[in-house]
N, C-alpha and C positions, 0 to 999 in steps of 0.2 A: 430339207426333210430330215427329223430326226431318227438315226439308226439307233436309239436309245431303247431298252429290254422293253417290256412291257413293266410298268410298276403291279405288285401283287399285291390284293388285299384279301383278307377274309370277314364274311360276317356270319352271325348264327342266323337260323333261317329256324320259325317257327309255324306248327301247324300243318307240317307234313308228315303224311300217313305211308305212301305209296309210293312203288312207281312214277304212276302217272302225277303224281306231285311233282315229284324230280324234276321233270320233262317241264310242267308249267312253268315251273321258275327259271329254269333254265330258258326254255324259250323269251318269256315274258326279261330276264336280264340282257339275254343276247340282241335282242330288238332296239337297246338302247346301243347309241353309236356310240363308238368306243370301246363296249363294254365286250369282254368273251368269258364264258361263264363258267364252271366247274360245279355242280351241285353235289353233295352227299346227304345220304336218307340217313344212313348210320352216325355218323360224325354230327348232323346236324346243319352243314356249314354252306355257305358258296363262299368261291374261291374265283375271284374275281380278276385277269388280267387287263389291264386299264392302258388306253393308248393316250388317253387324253384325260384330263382332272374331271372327275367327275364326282358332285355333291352327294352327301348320304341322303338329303331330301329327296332328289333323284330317281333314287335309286329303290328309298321307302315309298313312292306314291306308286311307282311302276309295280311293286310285287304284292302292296297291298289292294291293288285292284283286283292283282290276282286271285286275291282268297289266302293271302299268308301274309306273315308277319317277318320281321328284318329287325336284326337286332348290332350295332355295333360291338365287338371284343371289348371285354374293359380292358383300361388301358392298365394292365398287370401283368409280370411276368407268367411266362405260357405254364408253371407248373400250377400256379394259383389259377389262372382261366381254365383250366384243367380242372381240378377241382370242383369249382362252380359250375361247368357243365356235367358234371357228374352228379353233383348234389341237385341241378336240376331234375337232371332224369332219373334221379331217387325218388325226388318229390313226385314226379308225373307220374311214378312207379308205382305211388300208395296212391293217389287219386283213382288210377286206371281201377285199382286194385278195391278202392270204395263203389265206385259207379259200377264195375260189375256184379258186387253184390249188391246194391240198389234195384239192378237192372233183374237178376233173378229172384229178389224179393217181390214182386212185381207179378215177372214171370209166370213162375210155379206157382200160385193159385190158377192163374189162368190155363194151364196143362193141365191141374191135378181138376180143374170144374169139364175140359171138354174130354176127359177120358169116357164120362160113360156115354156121350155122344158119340164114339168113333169105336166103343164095344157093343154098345146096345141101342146106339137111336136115340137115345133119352137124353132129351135136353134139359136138366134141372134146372130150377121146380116147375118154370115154365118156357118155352121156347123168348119169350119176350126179354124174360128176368135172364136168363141163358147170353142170348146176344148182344145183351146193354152191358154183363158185367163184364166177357169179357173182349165187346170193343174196349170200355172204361179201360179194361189193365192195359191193352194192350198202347194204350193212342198214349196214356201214361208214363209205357215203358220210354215209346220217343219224345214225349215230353219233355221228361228228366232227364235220366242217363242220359238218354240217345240224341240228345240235342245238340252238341257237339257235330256229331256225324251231321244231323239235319243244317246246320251251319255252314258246315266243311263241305256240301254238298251245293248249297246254293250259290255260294261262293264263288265257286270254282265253277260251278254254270253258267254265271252270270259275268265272268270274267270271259269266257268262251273256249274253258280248258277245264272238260270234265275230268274229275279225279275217279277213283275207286269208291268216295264217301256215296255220289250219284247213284251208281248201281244199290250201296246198298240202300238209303233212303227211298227209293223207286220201289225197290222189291218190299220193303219192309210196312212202306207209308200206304203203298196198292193195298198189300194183305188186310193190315187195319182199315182201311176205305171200304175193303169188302163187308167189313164188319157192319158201318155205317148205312149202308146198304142191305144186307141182312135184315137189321133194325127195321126195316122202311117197307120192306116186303111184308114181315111178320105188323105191321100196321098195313099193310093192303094197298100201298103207295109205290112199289116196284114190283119188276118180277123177282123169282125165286133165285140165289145165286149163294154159294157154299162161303160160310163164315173164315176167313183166315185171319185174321183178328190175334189169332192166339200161336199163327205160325210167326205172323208179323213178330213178337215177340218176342220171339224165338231167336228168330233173323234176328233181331240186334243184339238180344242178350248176347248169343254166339259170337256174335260179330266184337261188342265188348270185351267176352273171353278172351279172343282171339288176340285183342289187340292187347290186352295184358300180360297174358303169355309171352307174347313177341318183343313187348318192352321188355321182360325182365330177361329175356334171352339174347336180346341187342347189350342189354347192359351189362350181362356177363361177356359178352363179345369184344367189351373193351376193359378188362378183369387185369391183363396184362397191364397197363397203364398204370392203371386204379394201385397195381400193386409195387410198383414203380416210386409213385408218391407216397406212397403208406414208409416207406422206407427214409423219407428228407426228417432229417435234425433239427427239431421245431427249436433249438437256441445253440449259439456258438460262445464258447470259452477263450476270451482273447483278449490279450494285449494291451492298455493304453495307460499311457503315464504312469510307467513302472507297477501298473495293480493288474489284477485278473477279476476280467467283468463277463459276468453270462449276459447275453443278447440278443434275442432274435435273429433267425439265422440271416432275416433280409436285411437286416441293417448292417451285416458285413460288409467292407467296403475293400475293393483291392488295394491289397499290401499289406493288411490288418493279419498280424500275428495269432493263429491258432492253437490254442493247445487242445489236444486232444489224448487222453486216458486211455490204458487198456479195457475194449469192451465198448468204446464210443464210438457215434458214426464222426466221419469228418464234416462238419458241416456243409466244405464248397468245396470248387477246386480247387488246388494252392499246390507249391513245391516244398517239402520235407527240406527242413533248414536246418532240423538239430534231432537225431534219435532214432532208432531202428527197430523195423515190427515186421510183423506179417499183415496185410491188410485184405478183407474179405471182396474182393470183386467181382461177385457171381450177379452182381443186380447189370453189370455192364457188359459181363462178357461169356454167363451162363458157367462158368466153370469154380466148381467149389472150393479147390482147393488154395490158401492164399498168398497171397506175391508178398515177396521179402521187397521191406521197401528202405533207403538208406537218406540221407541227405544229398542234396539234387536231384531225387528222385520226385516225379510228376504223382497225384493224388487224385482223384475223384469225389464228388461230393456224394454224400450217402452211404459211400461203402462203409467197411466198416473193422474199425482197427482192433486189432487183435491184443496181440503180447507186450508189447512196448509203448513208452508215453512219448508223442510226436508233440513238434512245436512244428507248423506249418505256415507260410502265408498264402493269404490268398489270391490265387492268380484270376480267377473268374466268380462271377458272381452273376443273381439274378438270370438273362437271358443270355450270358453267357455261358452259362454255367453246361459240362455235359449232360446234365439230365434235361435242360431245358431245350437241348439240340434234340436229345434222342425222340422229345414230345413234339417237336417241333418236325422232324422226318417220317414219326406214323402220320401226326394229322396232314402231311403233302398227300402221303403214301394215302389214304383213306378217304381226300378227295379227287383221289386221280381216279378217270376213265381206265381201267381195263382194255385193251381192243375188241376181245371175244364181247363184251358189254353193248359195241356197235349197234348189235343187230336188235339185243333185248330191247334196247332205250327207242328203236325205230319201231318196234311191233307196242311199246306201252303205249307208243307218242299216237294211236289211232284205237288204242283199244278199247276203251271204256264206246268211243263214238260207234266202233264198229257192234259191241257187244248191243248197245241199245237198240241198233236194225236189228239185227239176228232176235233180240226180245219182241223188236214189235214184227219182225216176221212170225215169229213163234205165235205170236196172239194171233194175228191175223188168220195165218193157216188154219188153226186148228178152231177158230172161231167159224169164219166163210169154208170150211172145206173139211170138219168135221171128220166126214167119211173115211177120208186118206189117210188118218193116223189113230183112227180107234180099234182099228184090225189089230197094229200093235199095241194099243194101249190092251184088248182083250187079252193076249197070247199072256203078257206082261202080267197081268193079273191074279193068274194063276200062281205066280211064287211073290209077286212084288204085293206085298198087302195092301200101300198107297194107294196103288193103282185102281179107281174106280173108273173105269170105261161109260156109267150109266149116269154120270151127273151132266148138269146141263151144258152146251156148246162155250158157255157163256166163263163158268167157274172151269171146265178143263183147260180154256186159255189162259185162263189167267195163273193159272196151277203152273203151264209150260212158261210164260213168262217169264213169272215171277221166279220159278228154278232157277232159267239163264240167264236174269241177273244178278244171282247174287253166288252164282258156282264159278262166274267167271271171276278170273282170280291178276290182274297181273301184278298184285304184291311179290307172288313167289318169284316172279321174272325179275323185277326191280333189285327183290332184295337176294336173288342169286352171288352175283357176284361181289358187289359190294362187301356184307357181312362176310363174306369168306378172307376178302383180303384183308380185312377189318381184324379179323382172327390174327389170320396169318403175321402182318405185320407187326402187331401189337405181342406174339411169340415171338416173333424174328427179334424184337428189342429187347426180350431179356435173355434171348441166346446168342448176343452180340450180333446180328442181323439186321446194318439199318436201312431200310429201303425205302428210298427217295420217290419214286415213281413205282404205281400201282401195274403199270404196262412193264416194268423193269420185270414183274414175276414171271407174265405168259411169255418173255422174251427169254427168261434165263428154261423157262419150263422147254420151249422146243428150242435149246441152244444144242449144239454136236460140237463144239468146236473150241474150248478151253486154250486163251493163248497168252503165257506168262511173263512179265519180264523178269529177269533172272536175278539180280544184284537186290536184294532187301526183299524180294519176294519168294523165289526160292531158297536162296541164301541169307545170311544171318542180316550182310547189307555192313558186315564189322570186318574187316580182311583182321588177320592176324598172323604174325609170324608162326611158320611152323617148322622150318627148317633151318641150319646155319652152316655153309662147307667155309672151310677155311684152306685158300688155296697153296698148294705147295710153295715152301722158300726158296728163294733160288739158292742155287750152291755156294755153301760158307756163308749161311745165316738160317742152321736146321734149328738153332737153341730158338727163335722165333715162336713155331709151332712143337715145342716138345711138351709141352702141353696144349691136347686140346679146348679146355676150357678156357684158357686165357687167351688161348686163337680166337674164338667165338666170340670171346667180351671184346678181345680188339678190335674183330671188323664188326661188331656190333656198335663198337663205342665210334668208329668214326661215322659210320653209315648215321648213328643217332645225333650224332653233334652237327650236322648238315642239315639232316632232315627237320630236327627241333624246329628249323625255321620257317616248314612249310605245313599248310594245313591240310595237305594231300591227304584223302583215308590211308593212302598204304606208306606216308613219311609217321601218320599217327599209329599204324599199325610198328612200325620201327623201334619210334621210342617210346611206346608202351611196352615194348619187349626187353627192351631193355633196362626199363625204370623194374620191373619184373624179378629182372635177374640182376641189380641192384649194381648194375653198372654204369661207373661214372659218362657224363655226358659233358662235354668241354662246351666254351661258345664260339663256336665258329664265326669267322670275315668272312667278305666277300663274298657272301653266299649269292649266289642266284639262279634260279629254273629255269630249263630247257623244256621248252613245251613239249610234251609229247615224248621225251627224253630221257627226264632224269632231272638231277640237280647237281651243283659242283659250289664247293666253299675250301676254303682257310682252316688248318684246327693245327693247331701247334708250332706253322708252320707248314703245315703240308698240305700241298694240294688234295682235296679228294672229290672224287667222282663217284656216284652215285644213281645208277641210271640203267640203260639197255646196251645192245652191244653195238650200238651206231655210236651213243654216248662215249662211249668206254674207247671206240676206234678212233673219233675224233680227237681225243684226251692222249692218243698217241700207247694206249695198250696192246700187245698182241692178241689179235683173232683167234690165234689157235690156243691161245690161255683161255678164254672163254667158250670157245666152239664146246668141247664137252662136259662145259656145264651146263650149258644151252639146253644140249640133249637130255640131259640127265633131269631137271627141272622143269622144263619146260613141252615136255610131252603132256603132263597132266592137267589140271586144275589150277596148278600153282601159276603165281605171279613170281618173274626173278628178275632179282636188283642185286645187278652186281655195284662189287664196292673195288674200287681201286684207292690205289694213296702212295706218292713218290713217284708216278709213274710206271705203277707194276697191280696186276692184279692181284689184291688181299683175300677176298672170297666172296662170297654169296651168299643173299641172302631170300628162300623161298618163303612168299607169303600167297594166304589164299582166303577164299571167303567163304566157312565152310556152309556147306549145306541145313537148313533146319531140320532137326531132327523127325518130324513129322512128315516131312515134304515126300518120300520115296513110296513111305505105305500110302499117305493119301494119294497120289498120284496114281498107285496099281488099282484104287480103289473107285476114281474116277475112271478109269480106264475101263473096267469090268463092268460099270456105271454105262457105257456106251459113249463117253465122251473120248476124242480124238487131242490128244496134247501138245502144244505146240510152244517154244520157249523163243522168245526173240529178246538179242541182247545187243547191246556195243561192245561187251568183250572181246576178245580176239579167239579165234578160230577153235583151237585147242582148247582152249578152259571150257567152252560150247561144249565141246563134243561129248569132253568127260563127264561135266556134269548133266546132261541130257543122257547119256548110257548110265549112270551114279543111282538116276531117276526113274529109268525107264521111261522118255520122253518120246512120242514121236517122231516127232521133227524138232528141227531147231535153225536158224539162221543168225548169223554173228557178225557182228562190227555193223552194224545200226546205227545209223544216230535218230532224232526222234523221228525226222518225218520220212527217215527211209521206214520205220517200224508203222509209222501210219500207211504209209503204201502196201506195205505185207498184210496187213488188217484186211486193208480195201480190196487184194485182191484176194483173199479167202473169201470174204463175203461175195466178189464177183463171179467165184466158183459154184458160188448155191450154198455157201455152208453158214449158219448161223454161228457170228465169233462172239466170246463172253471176251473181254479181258481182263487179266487181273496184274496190277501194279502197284507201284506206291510211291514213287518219284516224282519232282517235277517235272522231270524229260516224259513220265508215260501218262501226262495228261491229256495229249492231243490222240495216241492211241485210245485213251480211257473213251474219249467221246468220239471215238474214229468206230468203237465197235457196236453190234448191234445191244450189248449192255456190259456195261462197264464197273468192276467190283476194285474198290478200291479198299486194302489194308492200313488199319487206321493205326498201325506204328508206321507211317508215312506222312506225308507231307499234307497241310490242310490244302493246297492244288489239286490234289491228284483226288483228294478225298472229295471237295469241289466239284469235280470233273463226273466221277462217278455217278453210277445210275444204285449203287448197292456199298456201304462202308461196312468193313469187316473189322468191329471192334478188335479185336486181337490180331495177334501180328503171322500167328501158326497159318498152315496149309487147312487145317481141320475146320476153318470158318469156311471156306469155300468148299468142302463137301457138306458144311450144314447148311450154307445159303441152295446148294444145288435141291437138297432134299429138300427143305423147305420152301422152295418152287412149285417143284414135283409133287408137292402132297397141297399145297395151295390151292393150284391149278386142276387139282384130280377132284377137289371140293368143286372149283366152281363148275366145270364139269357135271359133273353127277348133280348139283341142284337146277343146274337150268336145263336138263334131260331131263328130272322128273317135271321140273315148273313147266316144259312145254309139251309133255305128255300126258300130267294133270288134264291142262286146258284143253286139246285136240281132243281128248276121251268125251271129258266129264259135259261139255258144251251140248255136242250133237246130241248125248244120253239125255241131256238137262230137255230140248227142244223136243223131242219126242216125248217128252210125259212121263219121263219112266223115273225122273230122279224129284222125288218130293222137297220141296222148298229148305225144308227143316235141314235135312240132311246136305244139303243143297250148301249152304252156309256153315255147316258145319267142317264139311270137308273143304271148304274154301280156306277158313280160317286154319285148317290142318296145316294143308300146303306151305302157310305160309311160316307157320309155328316148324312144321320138318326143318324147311330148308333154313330156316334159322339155326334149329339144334343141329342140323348136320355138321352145318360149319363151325360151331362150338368143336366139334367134336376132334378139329384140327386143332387141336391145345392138346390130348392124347399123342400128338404124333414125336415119332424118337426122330433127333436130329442128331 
C-alpha cells in the first residue's frame, strides 16, 4: 500500500450561488472514491485531494448531474489564471448588473399598476385587464431575468440537492400562479384567492439585486489580489547576443540578464550582478520604505527600483516566481475549511429541505386551522399595514408560505466565513502575511502561547565579533603587547588564518572581522576541527588553537590563563574563542549574535497582547538567559537539539496551552509542524518556510505581531457574521410563519443579510496591522 501524499488538484466550479451549493458539490465529489473534496463559493474552486487517478470526465458527469458546471485551470501560470478568473467575474458582474435592470423594468409597472388596488380597491381599468397585465409582467419577470434562478433550481432538485435557487423559485413561481388563478376566478372558473403576481416580482427582482450587490462585493473581496497583479512588468529589458531586447515578461527564461532603470519594476525574480539602488518592496512585505539592494543581493519581481540602474539575472520565473507563490497560498488559504465553518456547512447541508416542511407547515396551518393564528394576525394589524386578517384561509396561507421561503436565508451562513478569510488573507499578502491554511487563522486567533527559536529568529542568525582581549606577555616579552592595537590584529590574524578554512558562522564571523580591520590573513596547514571544540592549524610555523577551554587544555595551555576570561566573557550573550599559539594563551576573542532591533518592543507588545513567551534554543545556558532577560522572555530552555524542542512544544500543548511557533531554520521544522500553528520567517530556509502553517515575508519580530492581529480581526469578522447569519434566521423564520412578515419584505431582508455580511468582511481591509 502506498504511503504516497494525496496528489492535489484544483478545478473552477460553475453556477454556484450559495451555501447550500457548496455542500452539493462537495458532497456529490466526495461520493466519488478516491476523491476528498474542498469547495469554495468565494474563490470559485474545489480543491480536490485524489488517492487514486481520477479522469476529469469523471469528475464532469458527477457534478453536472448536480446542477453545476466544472471547469479544468488552463494550463498558465497562476498570475495569468488569476487574471482570467477575475475578468470572469467582471464579466458575470455586468451581466448580473443588465438582468437586474431587465428585471425591474418589468417589475415597476407592475407595482406602479397595483398601488391603487392596495390604497383604494380599484383595480384599473377593469379587475380582468388588472390581473392579466400583471400576471403578464410578472411570469415575464421569471421568464427572462429570472431563468437562470428557475434553472439553478430545477437542477439542483432534480439532482436531489436542493440549493437556495429552490426556495426562491417556489416562492416567486407560487405568487405568480396566484396570479394565473386570479385570472380564472375573475372568469368564474375558481374560487376567490389574492393576486401575488406582482409580489412574485418583487421576490426575484430583489432576489436579482441581491445577487449583484453580493457579486460586486465578493469581487472587491479579492481587491487585494487584483492589486498584486496590476503591479507585474508586462515587458523585460534583457540581454542576448551582446544587444538589449524588450520582451514579454513570460518569455524570460532563467539566467537571462535583466536590466533594469531608475523608476522600473523588476520584471522576476533574479540576483543583482552589477549596481546598487534602493528598491520599493511594499507589494511583498507592506513596508514603504525601500531596501538598499548591492550585487548578490536577492530581488523580487514587481517591486520596484528606485535610484540606480540594476543588471540582474533571472533566478525564477513564471510559477516560480514570488508573486506566483504568494497567489498560489491565498487560493490554498481561500479553499480551506475554517473549523468554526463545521457546524454552518452541517446546518446549510439540511436547510433548504428543512425550510420547505416549515413552508408547507406554514400552508397547512394556517389553511386547515385558520383560527389559531388570526388572533395574531388581528393584534398585528394594527401597526403592520400587510397584515390583512380578513382575506380568505386560502391567500393567508399562501402569503405565510410564501414569507418562509424566501426570508430563509442560508447564503449569509455559507458566505460567513469563507469571504472574511477571503479578506483577510488576500490583506495578509500585501502586509507580508502568507497563510497557507484557512484553519491556520482560528488557531493562531485562540493561540496563548508564542514559542521562539532564538538564532535567526530573535537574533540577527549573523554572530559577529564584538570584543578582542589580548592576553598578558609572559615576562621578558612586554614589547609584545605594548601596543594594543597590534595585540588585537595579532590574535585576530592567527585566530583568522585558521578559521579561514572553516565554514562555521562564528570561524565566518572571525574573518569577517578581520577582513574589517584590514588585517592580514596568512594560509594556514594542517588545519583541522574538533567537533564541538574548536579548531587547531599551522601559520608560520606555529601551532595555533582556536577553540574552548577543553580545547585550549588539551593543546597543553594553562587553566588558570583562561579561568578569568571565562568569567569575564562568558557570563553574558557572548560566544568565546580563545586563541592560543606556541603553546601559551594569546587572547580572546568574544562573538555574539546580536538581537534584532525590533524583537524587545515587539515581544513587550505581545505580552501585554495576552500571549505568554517562550524561547527554545541549542545555545548553551547563558547566552539563553541573557537574551531571554535582553527580551523580557518568559521562559526559556537551552541546549535543545530539534527533537528535544519538539518535545517541549508537545508538552506545552499537553498542558492546555495553544503553541504558535515561530522559526526559521531547518532544525525548527519538526517544531514548525509539532505546534498547533506554525509561522515561519521567510529570511529563512524554504524547509522551515515548507513546514509552516503562516510564512512571514520579512525577517523582523513586527510580522508576527501583524500576523497575530490579523488573526484577531479575521476571526472577530467571522464571528460577528455568523451571530447575525444565525440570528437573522432564528428571528425572521418564526416572524415569516406567523403571517406577520409580507413576502416583499420578506426577500428583501434575505438578500440584505446576505449583502451585510459580505460588506462586513470587506470591511476587514480597514484594519491597522
Amino acid at each position: 500500500m502506498s504511503n504516497a501524499p494525496p496528489l492535489k488538484k484544483t478545478y473552477r466550479i460553475t453556477g454556484m450561488h450559495c451555501a447550500g451549493c457548496v455542500g452539493s458539490v462537495e458532497k456529490t465529489l466526495n461520493a466519488i472514491d478516491g476523491v476528498e473534496a474542498t469547495v469554495s463559493l468565494p474563490a470559485e474552486s474545489a480543491t480536490l485531494a485524489l488517492t487514486r487517478e481520477v479522469g476529469f470526465d469523471e469528475l464532469a458527469t458527477a457534478v453536472r448531474q448536480a446542477g453545476y458546471g466544472i471547469e479544468p485551470l488552463a494550463d498558465v501560470d497562476r498570475g495569468e489564471a488569476e487574471r482570467r478568473r477575475l475578468a470572469d467575474t467582471e464579466a458575470r458582474s455586468r451581466r448580473a448588473w443588465r438582468t437586474m435592470w431587465t428585471a425591474w423594468a418589468l417589475t415597476a409597472p407592475a407595482m406602479v399598476w397595483m398601488l391603487p388596488e392596495m390604497f383604494a380597491g380599484l383595480r384599473w381599468p377593469s379587475p380582468l385587464v388588472f390581473d392579466l397585465g400583471v400576471t403578464a409582467l410578472g411570469a415575464a419577470v421569471l421568464a427572462g431575468p429570472g431563468a437562470e434562478t428557475l434553472r439553478s433550481a430545477w437542477r439542483s432538485a432534480r439532482g436531489g440537492m436542493p440549493n437556495m435557487d429552490v426556495l426562491i423559485a417556489l416562492g416567486a413561481g407560487v405568487s405568480v400562479l396566484t396570479g394565473g388563478w386570479a385570472v380564472l376566478h375573475v372568469l368564474g372558473f375558481a374560487p376567490m384567492i389574492m393576486n401575488f403576481a406582482p409580489v412574485g416580482a418583487m421576490i426575484a427582482s430583489i432576489h436579482l439585486t441581491g445577487r449583484f450587490v453580493e457579486a460586486k462585493a465578493r469581487g472587491r473581496s479579492s481587491s487585494a489580489i487584483q492589486a498584486l497583479l496590476s503591479l507585474e512588468a508586462p515587458t523585460a529589458r534583457i540581454e542576448r547576443a551582446g544587444a538589449e531586447l524588450e520582451v514579454p515578461t513570460r518569455d524570460v527564461g532563467v539566467g537571462d540578464v535583466m536590466i533594469i532603470r531608475p523608476g522600473e519594476k523588476i520584471p522576476t525574480d533574479g540576483v543583482v550582478l552589477q549596481g546598487r539602488s534602493a528598491v520599493d518592496e511594499s507589494l511583498a512585505t507592506g513596508e514603504s520604505i525601500p531596501v538598499e539592494k548591492g550585487a548578490g543581493d536577492a530581488v523580487l519581481g514587481s517591486t520596484v527600483n528606485h535610484s540606480g540602474a540594476l543588471r540582474v539575472r533571472a533566478t525564477g520565473v513564471g510559477e516560480d516566481t514570488f508573486l506566483s507563490n504568494v497567489i498560489r497560498l491565498v487560493e490554498e488559504a481561500q479553499a480551506s475549511k475554517v473549523p468554526i465553518q463545521e457546524f454552518a456547512d452541517r446546518v446549510t447541508a439540511i436547510f433548504v429541505p428543512v425550510i420547505l416542511v416549515v413552508a408547507l407547515a406554514a400552508f397547512a396551518g394556517w389553511f386547515a386551522l385558520p383560527g389559531v393564528f388570526t388572533d395574531a394576525a388581528r393584534w398585528a394589524s394594527g401597526f403592520l399595514p400587510w397584515v390583512n386578517p380578513e382575506l380568505g384561509p386560502l391567500s393567508l396561507a399562501l402569503f405565510s408560505a410564501v414569507a418562509v421561503l424566501v426570508i430563509a436565508c442560508p447564503c449569509a451562513l455559507g458566505l460567513a466565513t469563507p469571504t472574511a478569510l477571503m479578506v483577510g488573507t488576500g490583506l495578509g499578502a500585501t502586509r507580508g502575511v502568507l497563510i497557507r491554511d484557512g484553519a491556520a487563522v482560528q488557531t493562531l486567533d485562540r493561540a496563548d502561547t508564542l514559542v521562539f527559536d532564538k538564532t535567526g529568529t530573535l537574533t540577527r542568525g549573523a554572530p559577529r565579533v564584538v570584543a578582542v582581549y589580548v592576553a598578558a606577555p609572559p615576562p621578558g616579552d612586554a614589547a609584545e603587547n605594548a601596543d594594543p592595537g597590534t595585540g588585537e590584529a595579532r590574535v585576530l590574524a592567527l585566530a583568522a588564518s585558521v578559521e579561514d578554512a572553516s565554514e562555521h558562522p562564528l570561524a565566518r564571523a572571525v574573518v569577517g572581522e578581520a577582513r574589517r580591520r584590514g588585517v592580514a590573513i596568512a594560509r594556514a596547514t594542517h588545519v583541522e576541527a574538533q567537533v564541538g571544540m574548536g579548531i587547531v592549524g599551522v601559520v608560520d610555523g606555529e601551532r595555533v588553537v582556536v577553540g574552548n577551554t577543553r580545547l585550549l587544555g588539551e593543546a597543553g595551555v594553562s587553566g588558570e590563563d583562561i579561568a578569568g576570561l571565562e568569567e569575564r566573557f562568558g557570563s553574558d550573550s557572548r560566544t568565546v574563542a580563545h586563541v592560543a599559539g606556541g603553546g601559551r594563551l594569546r587572547g580572546t576573542i568574544a562573538i555574539a549574535d546580536p538581537v534584532k532591533e525590533d524583537a524587545r518592543e515587539t515581544l513587550l507588545e505581545l505580552s501585554r497582547r495576552g500571549f505568554r513567551t517562550v524561547m527554545l534554543t541549542g545555545d548553551r545556558e547563558a547566552v539563553a538567559a541573557a537574551v531571554a532577560q535582553q527580551l523580557g522572555i518568559d521562559h526559556f530552555q537551552a541546549g535543545l537539539l530539534p527533537a528535544q524542542k519538539v518535545e517541549a512544544v508537545r508538552k506545552l500543548r499537553a498542558e492546555g496551552h495553544t503553541v504558535a511557533f515561530v522559526g526559521d531554520g531547518i532544525n525548527d521544522a519538526p517544531a514548525l509542524k509539532a505546534a498547533d500553528v506554525g509561522l515561519a520567517v521567510g529570511t529563512g530556509t524554504d524547509i522551515a518556510i515548507e513546514a509552516a502553517d503562516i510564512t512571514l515575508v520579512q525577517g523582523d519580530l513586527r510580522s508576527v505581531l501583524r500576523a497575530t492581529k490579523l488573526a484577531r480581526a479575521t476571526f472577530r469578522k467571522i464571528r460577528e457574521n455568523l451571530f447575525w447569519a444565525y440570528v437573522y434566521n432564528v428571528v425572521a423564520i418564526p416572524v415569516a410563519f406567523l403571517g406577520l412578515l409580507h413576502p416583499v419584505i420578506a426577500e428583501a431582508a434575505m438578500a440584505l443579510s446576505s449583502i451585510s455580511v459580505v460588506t462586513n468582511a470587506n470591511r476587514l481591509r480597514r484594519a491597522r496591522l
